[in-house]
TORLO-804099 format. One record per residue (C-alpha): y, z, x; residue in three letters. Coordinates in steps of 0.1 Angstrom, whole numbers, plus 5000, padded with zeros to 4 digits. Example, Ala and Ser with C-alpha at 12.3 -4.5 7.8 and 13.67 -1.06 7.14 Angstrom:
<rs>
@yy:4955	zz:5078	xx:5123	residu:ALA;
@yy:4989	zz:5071	xx:5137	residu:SER;
</rs>
This chain:
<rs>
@yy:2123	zz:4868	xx:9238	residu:UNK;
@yy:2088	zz:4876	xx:9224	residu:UNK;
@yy:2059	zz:4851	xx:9223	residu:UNK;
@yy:2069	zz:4845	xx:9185	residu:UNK;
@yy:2105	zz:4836	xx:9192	residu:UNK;
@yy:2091	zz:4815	xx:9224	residu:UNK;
@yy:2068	zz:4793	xx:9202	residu:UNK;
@yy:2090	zz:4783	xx:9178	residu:UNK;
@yy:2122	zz:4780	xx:9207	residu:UNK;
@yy:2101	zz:4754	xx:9222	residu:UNK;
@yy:2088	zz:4734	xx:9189	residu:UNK;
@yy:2122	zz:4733	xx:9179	residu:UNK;
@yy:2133	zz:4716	xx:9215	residu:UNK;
@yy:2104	zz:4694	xx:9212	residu:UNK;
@yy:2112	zz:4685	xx:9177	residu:UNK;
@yy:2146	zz:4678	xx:9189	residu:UNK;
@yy:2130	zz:4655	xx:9216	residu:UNK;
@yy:2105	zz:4633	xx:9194	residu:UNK;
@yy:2135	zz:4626	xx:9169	residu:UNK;
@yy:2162	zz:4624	xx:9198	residu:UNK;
@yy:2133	zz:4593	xx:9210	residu:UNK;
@yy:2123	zz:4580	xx:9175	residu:UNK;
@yy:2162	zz:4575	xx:9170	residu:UNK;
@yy:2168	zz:4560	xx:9201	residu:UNK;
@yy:2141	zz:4535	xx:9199	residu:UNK;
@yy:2147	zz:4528	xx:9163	residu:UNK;
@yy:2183	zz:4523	xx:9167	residu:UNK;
@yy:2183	zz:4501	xx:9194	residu:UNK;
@yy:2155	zz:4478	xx:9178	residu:UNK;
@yy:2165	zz:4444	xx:9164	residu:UNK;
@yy:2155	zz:4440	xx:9129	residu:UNK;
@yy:2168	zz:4412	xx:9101	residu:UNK;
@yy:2141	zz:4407	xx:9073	residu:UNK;
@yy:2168	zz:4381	xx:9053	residu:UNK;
@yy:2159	zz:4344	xx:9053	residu:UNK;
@yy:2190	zz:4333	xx:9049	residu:UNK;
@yy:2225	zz:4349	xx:9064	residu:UNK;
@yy:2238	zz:4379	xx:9050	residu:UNK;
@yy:2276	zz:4384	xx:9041	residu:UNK;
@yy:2286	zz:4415	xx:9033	residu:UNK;
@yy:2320	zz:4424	xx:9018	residu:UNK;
@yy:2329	zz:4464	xx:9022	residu:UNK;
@yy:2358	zz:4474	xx:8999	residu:UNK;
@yy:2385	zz:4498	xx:9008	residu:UNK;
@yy:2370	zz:4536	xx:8999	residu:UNK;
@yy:2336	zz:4524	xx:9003	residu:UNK;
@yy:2309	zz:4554	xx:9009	residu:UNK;
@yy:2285	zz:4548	xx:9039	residu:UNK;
@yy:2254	zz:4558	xx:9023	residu:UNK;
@yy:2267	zz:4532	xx:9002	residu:UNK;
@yy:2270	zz:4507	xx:9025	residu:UNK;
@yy:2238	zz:4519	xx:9044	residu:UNK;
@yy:2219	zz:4509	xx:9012	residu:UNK;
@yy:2228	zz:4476	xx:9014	residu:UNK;
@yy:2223	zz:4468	xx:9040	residu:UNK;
@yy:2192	zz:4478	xx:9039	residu:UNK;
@yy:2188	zz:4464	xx:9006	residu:UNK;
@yy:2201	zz:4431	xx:9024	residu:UNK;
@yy:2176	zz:4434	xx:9051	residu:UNK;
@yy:2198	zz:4436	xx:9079	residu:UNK;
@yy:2185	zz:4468	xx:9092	residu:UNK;
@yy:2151	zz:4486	xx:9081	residu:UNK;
@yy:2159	zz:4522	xx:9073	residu:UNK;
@yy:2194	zz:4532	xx:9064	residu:UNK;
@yy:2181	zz:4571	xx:9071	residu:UNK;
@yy:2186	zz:4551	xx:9112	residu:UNK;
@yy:2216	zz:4542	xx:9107	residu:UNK;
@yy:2231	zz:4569	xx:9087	residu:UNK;
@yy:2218	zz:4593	xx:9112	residu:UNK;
@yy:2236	zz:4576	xx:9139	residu:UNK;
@yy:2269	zz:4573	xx:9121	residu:UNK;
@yy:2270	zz:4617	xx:9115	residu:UNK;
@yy:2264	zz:4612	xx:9156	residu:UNK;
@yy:2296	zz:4597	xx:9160	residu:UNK;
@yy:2324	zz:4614	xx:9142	residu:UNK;
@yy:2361	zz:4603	xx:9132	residu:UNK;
@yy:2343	zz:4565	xx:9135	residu:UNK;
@yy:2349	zz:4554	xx:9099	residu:UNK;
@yy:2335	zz:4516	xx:9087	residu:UNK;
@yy:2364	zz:4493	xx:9080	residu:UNK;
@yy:2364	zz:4475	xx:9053	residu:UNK;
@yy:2363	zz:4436	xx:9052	residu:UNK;
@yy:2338	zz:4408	xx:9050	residu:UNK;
@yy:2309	zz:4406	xx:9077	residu:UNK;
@yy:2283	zz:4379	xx:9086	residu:UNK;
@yy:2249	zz:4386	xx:9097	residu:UNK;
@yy:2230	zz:4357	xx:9109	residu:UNK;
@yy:2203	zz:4373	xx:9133	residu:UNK;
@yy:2186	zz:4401	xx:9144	residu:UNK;
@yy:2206	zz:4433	xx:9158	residu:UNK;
@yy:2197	zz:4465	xx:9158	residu:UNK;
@yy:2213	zz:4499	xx:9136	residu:UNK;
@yy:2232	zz:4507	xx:9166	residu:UNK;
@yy:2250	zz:4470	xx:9167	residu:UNK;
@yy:2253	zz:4470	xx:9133	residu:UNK;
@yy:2275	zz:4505	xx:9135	residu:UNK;
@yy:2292	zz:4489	xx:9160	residu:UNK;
@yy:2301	zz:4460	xx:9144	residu:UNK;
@yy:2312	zz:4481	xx:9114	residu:UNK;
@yy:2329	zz:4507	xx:9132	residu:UNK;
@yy:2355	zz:4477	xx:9157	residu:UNK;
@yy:2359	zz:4461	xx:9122	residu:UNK;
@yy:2342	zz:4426	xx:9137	residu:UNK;
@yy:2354	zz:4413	xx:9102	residu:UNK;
@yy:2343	zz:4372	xx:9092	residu:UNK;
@yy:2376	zz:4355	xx:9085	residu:UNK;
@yy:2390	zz:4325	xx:9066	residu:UNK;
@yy:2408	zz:4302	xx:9078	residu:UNK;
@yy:2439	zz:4292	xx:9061	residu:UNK;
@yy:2457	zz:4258	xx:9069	residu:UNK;
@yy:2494	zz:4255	xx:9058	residu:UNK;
@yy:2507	zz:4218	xx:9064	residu:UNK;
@yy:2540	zz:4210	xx:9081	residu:UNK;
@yy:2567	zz:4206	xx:9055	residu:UNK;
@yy:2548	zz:4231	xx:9029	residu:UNK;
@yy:2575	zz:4248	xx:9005	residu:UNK;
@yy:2566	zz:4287	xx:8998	residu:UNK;
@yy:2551	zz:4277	xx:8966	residu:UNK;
@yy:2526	zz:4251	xx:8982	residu:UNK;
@yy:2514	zz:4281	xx:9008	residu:UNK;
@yy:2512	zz:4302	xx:8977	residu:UNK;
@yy:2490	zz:4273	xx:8964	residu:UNK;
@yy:2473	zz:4275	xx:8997	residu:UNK;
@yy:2463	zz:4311	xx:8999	residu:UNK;
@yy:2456	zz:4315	xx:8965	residu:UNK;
@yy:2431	zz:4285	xx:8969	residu:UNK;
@yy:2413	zz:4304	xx:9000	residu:UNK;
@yy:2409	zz:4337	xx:8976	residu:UNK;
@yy:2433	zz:4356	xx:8996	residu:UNK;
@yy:2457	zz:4367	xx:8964	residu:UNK;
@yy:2467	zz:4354	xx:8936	residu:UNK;
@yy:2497	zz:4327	xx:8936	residu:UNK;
@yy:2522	zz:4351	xx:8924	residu:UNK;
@yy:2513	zz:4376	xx:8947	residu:UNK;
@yy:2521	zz:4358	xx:8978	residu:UNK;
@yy:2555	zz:4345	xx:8959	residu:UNK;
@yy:2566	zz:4377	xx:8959	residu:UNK;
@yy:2560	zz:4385	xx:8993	residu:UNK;
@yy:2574	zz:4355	xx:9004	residu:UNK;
@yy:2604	zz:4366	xx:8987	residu:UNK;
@yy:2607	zz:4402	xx:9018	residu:UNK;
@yy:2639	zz:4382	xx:9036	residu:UNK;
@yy:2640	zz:4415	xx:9054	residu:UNK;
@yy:2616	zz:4400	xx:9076	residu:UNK;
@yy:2641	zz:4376	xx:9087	residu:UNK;
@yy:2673	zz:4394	xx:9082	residu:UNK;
@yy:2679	zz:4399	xx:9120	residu:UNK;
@yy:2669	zz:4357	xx:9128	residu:UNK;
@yy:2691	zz:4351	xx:9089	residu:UNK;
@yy:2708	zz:4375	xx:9076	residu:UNK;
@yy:2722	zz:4347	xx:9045	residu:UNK;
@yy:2682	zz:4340	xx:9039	residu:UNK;
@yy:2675	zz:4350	xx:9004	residu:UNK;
@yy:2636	zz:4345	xx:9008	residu:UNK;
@yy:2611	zz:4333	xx:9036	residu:UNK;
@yy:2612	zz:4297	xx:9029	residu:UNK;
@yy:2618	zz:4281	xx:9064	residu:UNK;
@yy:2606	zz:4308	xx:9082	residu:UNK;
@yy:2564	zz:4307	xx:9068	residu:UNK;
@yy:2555	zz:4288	xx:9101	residu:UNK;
@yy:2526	zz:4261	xx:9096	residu:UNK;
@yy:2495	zz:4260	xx:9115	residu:UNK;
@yy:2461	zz:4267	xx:9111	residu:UNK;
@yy:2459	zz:4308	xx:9105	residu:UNK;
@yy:2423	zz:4329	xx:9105	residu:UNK;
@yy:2423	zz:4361	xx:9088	residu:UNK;
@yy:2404	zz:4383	xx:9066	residu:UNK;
@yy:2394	zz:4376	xx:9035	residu:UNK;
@yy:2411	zz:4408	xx:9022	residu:UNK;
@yy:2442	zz:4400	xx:9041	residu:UNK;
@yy:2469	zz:4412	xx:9019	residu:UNK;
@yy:2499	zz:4387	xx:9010	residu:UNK;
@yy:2523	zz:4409	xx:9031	residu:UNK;
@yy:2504	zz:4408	xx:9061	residu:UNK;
@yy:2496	zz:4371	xx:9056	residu:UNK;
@yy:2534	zz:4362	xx:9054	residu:UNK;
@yy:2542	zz:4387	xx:9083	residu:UNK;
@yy:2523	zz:4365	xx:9107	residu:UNK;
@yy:2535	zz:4335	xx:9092	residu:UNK;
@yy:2572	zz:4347	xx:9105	residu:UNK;
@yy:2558	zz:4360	xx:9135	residu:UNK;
@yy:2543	zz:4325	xx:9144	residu:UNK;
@yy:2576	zz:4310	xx:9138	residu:UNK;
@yy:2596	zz:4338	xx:9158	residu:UNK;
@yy:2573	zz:4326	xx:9188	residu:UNK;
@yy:2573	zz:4288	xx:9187	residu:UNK;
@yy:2614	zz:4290	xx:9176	residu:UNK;
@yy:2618	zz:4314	xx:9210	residu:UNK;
@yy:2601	zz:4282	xx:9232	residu:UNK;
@yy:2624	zz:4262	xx:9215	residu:UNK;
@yy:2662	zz:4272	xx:9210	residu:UNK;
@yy:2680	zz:4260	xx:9236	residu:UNK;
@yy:2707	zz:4290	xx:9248	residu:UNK;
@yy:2740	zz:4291	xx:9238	residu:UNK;
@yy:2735	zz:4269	xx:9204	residu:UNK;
@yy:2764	zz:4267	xx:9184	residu:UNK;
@yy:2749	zz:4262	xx:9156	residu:UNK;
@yy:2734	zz:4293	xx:9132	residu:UNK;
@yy:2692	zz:4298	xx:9126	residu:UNK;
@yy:2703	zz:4293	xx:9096	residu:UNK;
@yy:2717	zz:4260	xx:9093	residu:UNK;
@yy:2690	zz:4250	xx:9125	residu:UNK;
@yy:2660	zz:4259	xx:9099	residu:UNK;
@yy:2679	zz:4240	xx:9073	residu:UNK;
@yy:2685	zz:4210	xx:9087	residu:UNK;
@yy:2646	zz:4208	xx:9103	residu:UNK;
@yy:2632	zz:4213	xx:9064	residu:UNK;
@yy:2653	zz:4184	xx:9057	residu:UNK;
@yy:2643	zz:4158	xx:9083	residu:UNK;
@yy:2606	zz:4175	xx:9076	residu:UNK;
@yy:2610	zz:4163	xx:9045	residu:UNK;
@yy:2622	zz:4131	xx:9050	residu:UNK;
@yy:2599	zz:4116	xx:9075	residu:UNK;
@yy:2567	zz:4123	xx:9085	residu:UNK;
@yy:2570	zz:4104	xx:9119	residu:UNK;
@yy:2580	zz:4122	xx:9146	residu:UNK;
@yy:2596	zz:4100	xx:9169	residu:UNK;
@yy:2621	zz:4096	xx:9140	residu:UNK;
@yy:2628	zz:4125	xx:9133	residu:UNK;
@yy:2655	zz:4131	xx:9159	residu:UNK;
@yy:2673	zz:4099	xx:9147	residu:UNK;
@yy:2672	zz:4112	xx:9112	residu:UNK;
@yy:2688	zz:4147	xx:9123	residu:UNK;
@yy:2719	zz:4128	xx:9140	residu:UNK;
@yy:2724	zz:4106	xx:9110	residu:UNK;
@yy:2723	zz:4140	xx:9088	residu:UNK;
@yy:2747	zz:4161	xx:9115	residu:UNK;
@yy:2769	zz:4126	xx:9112	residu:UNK;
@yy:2774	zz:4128	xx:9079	residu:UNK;
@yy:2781	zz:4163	xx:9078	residu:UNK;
@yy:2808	zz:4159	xx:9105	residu:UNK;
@yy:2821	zz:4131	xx:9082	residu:UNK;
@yy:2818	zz:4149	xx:9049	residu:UNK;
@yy:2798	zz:4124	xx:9038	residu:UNK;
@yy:2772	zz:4135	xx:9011	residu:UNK;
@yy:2740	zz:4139	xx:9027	residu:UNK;
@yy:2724	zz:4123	xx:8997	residu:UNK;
@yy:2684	zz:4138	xx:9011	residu:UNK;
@yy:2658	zz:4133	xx:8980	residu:UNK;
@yy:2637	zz:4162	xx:8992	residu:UNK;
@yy:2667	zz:4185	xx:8984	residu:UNK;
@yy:2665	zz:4168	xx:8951	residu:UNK;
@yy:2634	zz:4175	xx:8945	residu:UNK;
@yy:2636	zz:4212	xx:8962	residu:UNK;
@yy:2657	zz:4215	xx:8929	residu:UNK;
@yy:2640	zz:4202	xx:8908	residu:UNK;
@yy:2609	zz:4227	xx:8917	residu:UNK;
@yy:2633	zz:4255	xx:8916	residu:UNK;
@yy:2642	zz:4250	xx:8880	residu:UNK;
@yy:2606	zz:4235	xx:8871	residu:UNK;
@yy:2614	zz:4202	xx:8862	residu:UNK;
@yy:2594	zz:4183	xx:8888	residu:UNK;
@yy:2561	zz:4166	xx:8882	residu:UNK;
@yy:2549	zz:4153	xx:8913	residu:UNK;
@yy:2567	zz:4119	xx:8902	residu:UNK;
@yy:2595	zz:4101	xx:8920	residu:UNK;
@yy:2635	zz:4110	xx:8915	residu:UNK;
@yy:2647	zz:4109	xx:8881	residu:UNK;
@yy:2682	zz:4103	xx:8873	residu:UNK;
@yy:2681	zz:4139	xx:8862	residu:UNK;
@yy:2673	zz:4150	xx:8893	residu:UNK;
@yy:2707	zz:4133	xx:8909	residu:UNK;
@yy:2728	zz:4147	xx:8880	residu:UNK;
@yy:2716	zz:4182	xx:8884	residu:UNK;
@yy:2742	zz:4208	xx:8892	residu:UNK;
@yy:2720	zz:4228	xx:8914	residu:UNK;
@yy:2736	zz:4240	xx:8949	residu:UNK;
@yy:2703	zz:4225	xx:8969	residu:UNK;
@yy:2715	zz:4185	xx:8950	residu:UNK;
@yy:2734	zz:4168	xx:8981	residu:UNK;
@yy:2737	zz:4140	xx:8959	residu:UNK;
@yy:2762	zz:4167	xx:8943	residu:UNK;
@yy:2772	zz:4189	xx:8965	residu:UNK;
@yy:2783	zz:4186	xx:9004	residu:UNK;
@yy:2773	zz:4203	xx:9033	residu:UNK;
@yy:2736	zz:4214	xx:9036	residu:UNK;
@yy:2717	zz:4230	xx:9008	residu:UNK;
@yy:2718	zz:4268	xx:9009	residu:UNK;
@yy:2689	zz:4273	xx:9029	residu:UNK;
@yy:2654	zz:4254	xx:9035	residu:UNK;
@yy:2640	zz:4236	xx:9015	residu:UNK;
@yy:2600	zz:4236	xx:9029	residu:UNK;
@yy:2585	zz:4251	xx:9060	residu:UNK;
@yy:2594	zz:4225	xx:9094	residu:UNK;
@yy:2569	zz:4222	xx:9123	residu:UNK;
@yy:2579	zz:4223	xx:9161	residu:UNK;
@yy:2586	zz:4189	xx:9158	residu:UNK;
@yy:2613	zz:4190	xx:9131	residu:UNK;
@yy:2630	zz:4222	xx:9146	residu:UNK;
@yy:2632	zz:4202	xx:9182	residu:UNK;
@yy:2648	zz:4176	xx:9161	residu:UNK;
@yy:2672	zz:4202	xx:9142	residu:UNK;
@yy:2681	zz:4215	xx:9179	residu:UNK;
@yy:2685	zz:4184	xx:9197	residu:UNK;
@yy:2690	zz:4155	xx:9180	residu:UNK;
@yy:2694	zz:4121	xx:9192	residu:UNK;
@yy:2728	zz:4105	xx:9204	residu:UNK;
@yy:2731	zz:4081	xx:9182	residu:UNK;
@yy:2762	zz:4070	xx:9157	residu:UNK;
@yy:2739	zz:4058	xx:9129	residu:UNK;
@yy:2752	zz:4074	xx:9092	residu:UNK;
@yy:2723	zz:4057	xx:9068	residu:UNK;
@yy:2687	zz:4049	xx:9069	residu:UNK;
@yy:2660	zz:4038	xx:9044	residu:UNK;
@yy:2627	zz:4033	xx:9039	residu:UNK;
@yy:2613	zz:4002	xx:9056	residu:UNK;
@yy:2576	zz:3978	xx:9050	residu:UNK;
@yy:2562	zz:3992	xx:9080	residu:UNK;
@yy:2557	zz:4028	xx:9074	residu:UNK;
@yy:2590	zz:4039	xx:9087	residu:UNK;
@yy:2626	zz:4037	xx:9082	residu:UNK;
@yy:2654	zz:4011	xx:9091	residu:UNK;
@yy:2685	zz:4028	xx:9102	residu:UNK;
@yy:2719	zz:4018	xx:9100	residu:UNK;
@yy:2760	zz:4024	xx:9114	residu:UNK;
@yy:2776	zz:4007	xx:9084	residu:UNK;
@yy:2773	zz:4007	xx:9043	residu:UNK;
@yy:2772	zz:3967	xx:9048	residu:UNK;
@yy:2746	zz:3971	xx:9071	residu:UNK;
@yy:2728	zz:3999	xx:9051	residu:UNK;
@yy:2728	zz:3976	xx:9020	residu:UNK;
@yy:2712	zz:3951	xx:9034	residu:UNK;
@yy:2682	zz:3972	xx:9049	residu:UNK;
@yy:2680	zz:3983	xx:9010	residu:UNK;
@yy:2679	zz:3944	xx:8996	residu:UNK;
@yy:2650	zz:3944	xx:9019	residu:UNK;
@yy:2634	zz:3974	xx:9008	residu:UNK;
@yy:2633	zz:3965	xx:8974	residu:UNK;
@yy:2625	zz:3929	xx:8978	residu:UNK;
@yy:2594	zz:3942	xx:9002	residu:UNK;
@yy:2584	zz:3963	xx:8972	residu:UNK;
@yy:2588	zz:3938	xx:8944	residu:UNK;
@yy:2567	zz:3910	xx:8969	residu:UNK;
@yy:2542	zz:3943	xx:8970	residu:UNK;
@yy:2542	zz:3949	xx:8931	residu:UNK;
@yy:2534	zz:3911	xx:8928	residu:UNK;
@yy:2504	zz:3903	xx:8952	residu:UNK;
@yy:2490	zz:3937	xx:8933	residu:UNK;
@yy:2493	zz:3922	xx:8905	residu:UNK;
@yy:2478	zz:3885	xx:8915	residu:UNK;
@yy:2448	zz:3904	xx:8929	residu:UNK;
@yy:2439	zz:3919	xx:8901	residu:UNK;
</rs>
């Protein structure tokens, strides 16, 4: 190598050297010039010297020629998209890091026991997850749930509630996916083996006595008065099926049962029709599946609503009308001392 070729051989390594240094202590210094914390949302497709810009822009690092230079360092790592907080002081390289495990911010999404699908859709529309209709029509992929039901005609029943955290740019489909996935585990700590009964008419039954009581030491009592009737072929005569009707052919308001309502022809009216509904009419918790699985022994084939919050329960029609004299007379008594007070 002549002296020529020697010179510049050795700038070149030493070049190499100052920058290999200037990167490393650059990119391993914390910086964050905001004053406030920073949320950044990346799209899908996004370009990194995009997203280098603002962040630097944003002030959560100081040069994005750092950062950029140790992203082309690291190959095949692509940024994921999502939304990501920044509330202190990291350096390029943590950032990267961040980017590059998709450390994503998520929102969390709370979905009531007894929700129907069109309540969740309420729900996730609400949280800015998708639009109502979009999660509607995910909610309507039974193949989910074909193996569990293979008579379910959408998800209803099978959108587990709980309290959920994802992404903000979850997508419906995923969203519903881990709704069943949530029910598939709590329903596999619960179903006793060797049930006679079907999923189907399990899940059914549980939306029911969801529906119908929101106390849970009742809610086994209200199953066995249900599975009575049923092995009587008495009309189950449940208002929430009523109203799950109703909603179905949009013609409920929020109000109480109309007379309408109990004339309708639809397959979910048990004031109409015998048996269960067709399938479930809301989403139960673990509470109204247990009930649905093991309900209590008891011989009990009415119950209404009582002063004190929950229901009175009864073996005969004599007995049942009675509870209902009381029920209304507790409600006019009501009615009046409203009145008097005002």
């Amino acid at each position: 190598m002549s002296p020529a070729w020697h010179r510049v051989f050795w700038t070149a390594i030493a070049a190499a050297a100052i920058w290999g240094f200037w990167l490393l202590a650059d990119g391993t210094r914390p910086y964050f010039r905001a004053k406030e914390p920073v949320l950044l949302d990346i799209e899908r497709g996004a370009r990194t010297r995009d997203i280098a810009r603002r962040l630097e822009d944003d002030g959560v690092i100081r040069s994005r020629i750092t950062f950029l230079a140790l992203h082309y360092l690291r190959p095949g790592n692509t940024l994921k998209a999502g939304e990501y907080d920044f509330e202190q002081a990291a350096s390029p390289l943590a950032v990267l890091r961040k980017l590059i495990r998709g450390d994503v911010s998520f929102q969390v999404l709370v979905v009531p026991e007894g929700y129907n699908r069109f309540e969740i859709a309420d729900a996730v529309a609400a949280q800015g997850f998708s639009t109502r209709a979009d999660f509607l029509w995910a909610s309507e992929e039974a193949s989910l749930v074909a193996d569990l039901d293979p008579f379910a005609k959408t998800l209803e029943g099978y959108l587990f509630p709980d309290t959920y955290h994802f992404p903000r740019h979850s997508r419906p489909a995923a969203i519903a996916r881990a709704m069943v996935e949530r029910f598939r585990e709590m329903y596999a700590v619960l179903k006793p083996q060797g049930s006679a009964r079907t999923i189907h008419d399990i899940v059914t039954m549980a939306s029911v006595v969801e529906k119908e009581t929101g106390l849970r030491e009742e809610r086994p009592v209200v199953a066995a008065v249900f599975y009575n009737r049923l092995q009587r072929r008495l009309l189950l005569q449940a208002d929430p099926t009523v109203i799950y009707a109703a909603i179905l052919e949009n013609r409920y308001d929020g109000g109480q049962v109309r007379q309408s309502h109990l004339n309708s022809p639809s397959p979910y009216n048990t004031y109409v029709h015998r048996g269960l509904p067709p399938g479930p009419i809301a989403n139960p918790g673990r509470s109204a599946l247990a009930a649905a699985l093991r309900p209590a022994a008891s011989d009990y084939l009415y119950f209404v609503a009582n002063a004190d919050g929950g229901h009175t329960f009864s073996r005969t029609l004599a007995e049942h009308n009675v509870a209902v004299s009381l029920y209304r007379q507790n409600l006019r008594e009501q009615a009046a001392s409203e009145t008097a007070t005002r």
